[in-house]
N, C-alpha and C positions, 0 to 999 in steps of 0.2 A: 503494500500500500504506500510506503512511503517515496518506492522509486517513480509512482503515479506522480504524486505532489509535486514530486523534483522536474518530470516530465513534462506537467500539464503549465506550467509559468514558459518555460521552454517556446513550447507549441503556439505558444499566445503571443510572446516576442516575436516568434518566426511568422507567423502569418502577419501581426502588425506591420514589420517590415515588408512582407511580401503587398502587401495592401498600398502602403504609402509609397513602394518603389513602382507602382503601377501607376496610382496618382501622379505620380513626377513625370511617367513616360509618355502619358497622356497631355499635359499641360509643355511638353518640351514640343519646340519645332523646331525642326530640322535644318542643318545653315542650307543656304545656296541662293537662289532668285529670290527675291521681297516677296514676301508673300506666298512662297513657295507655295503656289497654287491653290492657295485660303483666299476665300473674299477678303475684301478690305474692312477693317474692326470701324474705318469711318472715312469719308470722302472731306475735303475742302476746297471751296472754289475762291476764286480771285483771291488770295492769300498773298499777306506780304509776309515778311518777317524780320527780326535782325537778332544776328549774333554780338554778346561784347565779350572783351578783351577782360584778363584780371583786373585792370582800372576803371573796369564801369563804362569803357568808349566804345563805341559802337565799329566791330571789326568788319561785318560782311552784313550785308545787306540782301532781302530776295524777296522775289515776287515769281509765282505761278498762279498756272489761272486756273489747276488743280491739282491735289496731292490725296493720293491714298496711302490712308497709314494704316500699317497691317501687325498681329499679333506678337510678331517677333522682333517690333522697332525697327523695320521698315518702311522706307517709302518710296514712293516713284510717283514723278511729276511732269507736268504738262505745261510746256510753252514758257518755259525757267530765266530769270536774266539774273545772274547773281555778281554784287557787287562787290569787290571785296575793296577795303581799307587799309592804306598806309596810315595819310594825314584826309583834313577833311576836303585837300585840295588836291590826291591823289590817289585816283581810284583805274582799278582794270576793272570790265565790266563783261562777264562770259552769257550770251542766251545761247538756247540751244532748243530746242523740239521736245526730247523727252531728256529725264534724269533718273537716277536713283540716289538711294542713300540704303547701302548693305544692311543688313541685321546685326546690331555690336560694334557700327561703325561710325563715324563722326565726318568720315570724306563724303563727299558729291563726286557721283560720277553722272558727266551730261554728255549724251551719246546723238547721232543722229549729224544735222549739219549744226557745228557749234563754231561762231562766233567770238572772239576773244578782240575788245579793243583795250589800248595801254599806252603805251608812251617808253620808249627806245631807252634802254636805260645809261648810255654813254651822249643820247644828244637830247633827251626829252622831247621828240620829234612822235608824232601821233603815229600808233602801228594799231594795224587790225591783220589780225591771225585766225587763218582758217584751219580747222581740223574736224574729224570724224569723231571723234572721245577725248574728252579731258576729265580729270580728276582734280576737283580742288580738295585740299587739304588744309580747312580751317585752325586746327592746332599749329602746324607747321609752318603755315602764309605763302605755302606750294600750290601753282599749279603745274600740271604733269600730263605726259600722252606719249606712248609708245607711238602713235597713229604717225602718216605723215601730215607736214602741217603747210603752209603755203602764207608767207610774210606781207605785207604790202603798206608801203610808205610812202611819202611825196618820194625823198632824196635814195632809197633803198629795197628793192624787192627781193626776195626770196623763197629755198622750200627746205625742206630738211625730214629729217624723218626722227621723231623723238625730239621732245622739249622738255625742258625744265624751268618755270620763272617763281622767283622769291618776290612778293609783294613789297616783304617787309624790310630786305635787303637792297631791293634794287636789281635783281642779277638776272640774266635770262640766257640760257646755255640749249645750245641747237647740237645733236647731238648725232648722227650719220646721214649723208648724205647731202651735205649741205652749198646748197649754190645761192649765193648773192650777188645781185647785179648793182653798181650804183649809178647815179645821177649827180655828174658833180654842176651841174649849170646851177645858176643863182635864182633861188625863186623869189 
């Protein structure tokens, strides 16, 4: 009788756990595409938003004209311009068609025909950069794209294949393939 008693506490932990590790498997979703093929937990239209900075300044700025946010902190959005923040007199400005933002993630990735305008970071001369996918990366002050991209300036065009530009830095690194034409006439 007493190896029952010893037994039946046992039996009652092990199904406890069996129970609440079922709950957990049911409440967990699985990484990969937002939404990973779950409706969206809620829809938002014409939405703006802003991200700040540890000092309360407002770093990136965004507007979509919708966003579905889904179970796993996902989201994917529609018709995107997101602004991001050095000073308040110096901004790049990326639109694009659609976006996401991964599950457990804090980048934007905006896919489709994306738009990037800025300013040359050795002449401060206006640049508008084309590419197929960027990822901005608000912690960091990166934007990013394996894609090729295609440059265009009064005084400078070009294309390249893989970018890297620091907002916060000033930096912008072209990274294979890269052809630049210049315009040296006076405008």
């Amino acid at each position: 009788m007493t190896t029952r008693r010893a037994v039946l506490p046992l039996l009652l932990l092990a199904s406890a756990a069996a129970l609440l590790y079922s709950l957990y498997l049911q409440t967990r979703v699985a990484p990969g595409k937002p939404g990973s093929g779950n409706p969206p937990r809620y829809t938002l239209n014409d939405v703006d938003w802003v991200r700040y900075n540890g000092s309360g300044q407002p770093s990136l700025r965004g507007h979509a004209s919708e966003i579905d946010y889904y179970k796993d902190r996902s989201a994917i959005g529609k018709d995107l311009k997101i602004t991001v923040l050095r000073h308040a007199d110096t901004a790049w400005i990326a639109t694009a068609l659609n976006g996401e933002m991964p599950a457990g993630d804090q980048r934007l990735r905006l896919d489709g025909k994306v738009q990037i305008n800025g300013r040359w970071p050795d002449s401060d001369q206006a640049l508008q950069i084309d590419t197929t996918r960027l990822w901005i990366d608000p912690h960091l002050h990166k934007l990013s794209t394996d894609a090729g991209v295609t440059l265009s300036s009064a005084l400078r065009n070009g294309s390249a294949t893989g970018l890297r530009a620091d907002w916060m830095t000033r930096s912008l690194n072209l990274y294979a393939d890269v052809k630049m034409t210049y315009d040296r006439s006076t405008h």
